[in-house]
N, C-alpha and C positions, 0 to 999 in steps of 0.2 A: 604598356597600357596605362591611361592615365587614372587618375582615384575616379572607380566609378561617381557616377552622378546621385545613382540611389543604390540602398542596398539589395543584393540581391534575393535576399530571401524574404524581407518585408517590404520591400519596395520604399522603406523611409527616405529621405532627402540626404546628401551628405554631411548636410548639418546637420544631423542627430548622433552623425560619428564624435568618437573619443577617441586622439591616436594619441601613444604611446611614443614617447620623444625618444625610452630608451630600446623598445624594439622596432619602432616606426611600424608596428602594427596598428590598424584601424578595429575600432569596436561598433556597431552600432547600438545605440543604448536605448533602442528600442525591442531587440530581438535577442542583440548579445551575439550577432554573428560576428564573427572576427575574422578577417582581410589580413593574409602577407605582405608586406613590401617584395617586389615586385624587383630580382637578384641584380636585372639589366640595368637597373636606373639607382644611379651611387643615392645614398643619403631617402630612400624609401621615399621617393616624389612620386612615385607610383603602385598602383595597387595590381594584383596579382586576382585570381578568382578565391572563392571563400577556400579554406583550408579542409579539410576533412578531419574534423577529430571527433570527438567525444561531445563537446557540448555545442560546436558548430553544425556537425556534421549530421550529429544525431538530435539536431534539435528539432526537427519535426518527429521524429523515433519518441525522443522524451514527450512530445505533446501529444502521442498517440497515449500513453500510458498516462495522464494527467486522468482526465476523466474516471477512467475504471478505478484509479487509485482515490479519487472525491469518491466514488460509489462504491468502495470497502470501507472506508472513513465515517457513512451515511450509514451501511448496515452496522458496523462494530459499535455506533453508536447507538443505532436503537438497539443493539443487542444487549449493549452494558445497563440500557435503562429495564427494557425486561427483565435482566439477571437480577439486576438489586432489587426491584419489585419480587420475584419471585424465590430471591435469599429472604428475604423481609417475611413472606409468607411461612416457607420452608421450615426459619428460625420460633418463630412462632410453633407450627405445629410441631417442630420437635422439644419443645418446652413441657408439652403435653406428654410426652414421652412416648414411648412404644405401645401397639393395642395389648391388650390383658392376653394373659396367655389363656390356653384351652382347660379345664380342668384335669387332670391326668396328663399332661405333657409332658416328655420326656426334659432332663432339664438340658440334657446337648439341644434339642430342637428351639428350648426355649430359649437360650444362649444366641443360637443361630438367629431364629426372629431378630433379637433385640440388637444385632448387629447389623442385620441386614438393615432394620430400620436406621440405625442411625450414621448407616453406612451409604443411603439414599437420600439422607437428609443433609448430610453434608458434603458427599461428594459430586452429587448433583450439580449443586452451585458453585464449587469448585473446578468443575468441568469446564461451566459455562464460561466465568471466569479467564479459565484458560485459552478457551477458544476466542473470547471476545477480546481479549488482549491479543494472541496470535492474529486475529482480523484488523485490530488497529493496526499495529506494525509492522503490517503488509502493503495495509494500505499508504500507511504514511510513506513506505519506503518505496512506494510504488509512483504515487507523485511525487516526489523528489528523486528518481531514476537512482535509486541508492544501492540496493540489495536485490536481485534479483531471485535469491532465493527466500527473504523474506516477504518476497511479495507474490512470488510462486503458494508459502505457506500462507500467507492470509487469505488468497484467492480457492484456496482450499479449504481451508477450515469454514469460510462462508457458506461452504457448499454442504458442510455435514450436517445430516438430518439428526443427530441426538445431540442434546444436548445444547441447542444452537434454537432458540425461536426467532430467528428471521429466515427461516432457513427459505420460505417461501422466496423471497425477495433475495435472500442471499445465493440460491443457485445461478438462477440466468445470470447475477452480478459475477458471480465467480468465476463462470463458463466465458462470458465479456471479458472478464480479465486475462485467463488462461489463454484465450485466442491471441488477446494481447503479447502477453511474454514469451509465448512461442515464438511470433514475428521476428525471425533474425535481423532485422533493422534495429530492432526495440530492444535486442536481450542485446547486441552489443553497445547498447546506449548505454545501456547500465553501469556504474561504477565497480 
């Protein structure tokens, strides 16, 4: 078969190929699909159909994931600006300290109080934190077809209601992702 004329999966021109003198593999450098030499024809004058790997193969796989991985990226980020706003508040009111205890309060209960508070006040935003970084780096790994299971955990953690205020936005975006990584085209695109 001779070098196709366009590529097959974007339809570019053959001049947008890049071949490869020492595999006489073709590239197209529009899409990144990559073309066999073609066994029959000595010295790779000819092209073969696209190969099936990973980043040929699964490269409509990976641009299924592209999207929903921009749209963990979008929440992780409003999530991280909410958190430091509301670390910033948090930090604040616990400067103020704990409320005054009751008069006659046992001093174990009063103990408890004064932990619980500042067991809310710090762990809260340390939560957030956590999940909003778990959300970045799901997401990130999500558009870059990297980690499968990092982006299994970000498309999760968008979805939990404590601790998370995008969580509005971040559900449907989660449940859009999760439909995603399921897709056995898409999880074996993955690295």
């Amino acid at each position: 078969m001779p070098i196709p004329s366009s590529c097959p999966m974007c339809g570019s021109p053959s001049s947008q190929f890049k071949r490869s003198q020492k595999t006489g593999r073709a590239k197209c450098s529009t899409c990144g699909e990559i073309m066999e030499p073609d066994d029959d024809f000595a010295g790779g004058s000819a092209m073969e159909a696209p190969r099936s790997s990973r980043r040929s193969g699964g490269g409509r796989a990976t641009d299924r994931a592209k999207n929903p991985g921009i749209a963990l990226l979008v929440v992780g980020g409003l999530s991280a600006l909410i958190s430091l706003g509301y670390s910033g508040l948090t930090i604040v009111g616990a400067m103020q300290g704990p409320p005054p205890e009751r008069p006659g309060m046992p001093a174990a209960e009063a103990a408890g109080q004064k932990f619980g508070f500042y067991a809310a006040a710090f762990g809260i935003p340390i939560g957030t934190f956590v999940l909003t970084g778990t959300i970045l780096m799901g997401g990130y790994q999500m558009l870059n077809a990297q980690s499968w299971t990092w982006s299994l955990m970000g498309a999760l953690a968008a979805m939990v209601p404590c601790c998370n205020f995008t969580f509005l936005i971040g559900f449907p975006i989660g449940i859009w992702a999760l439909v995603v990584l399921f897709d056995p085209q898409v999880k074996t695109a993955f690295r």
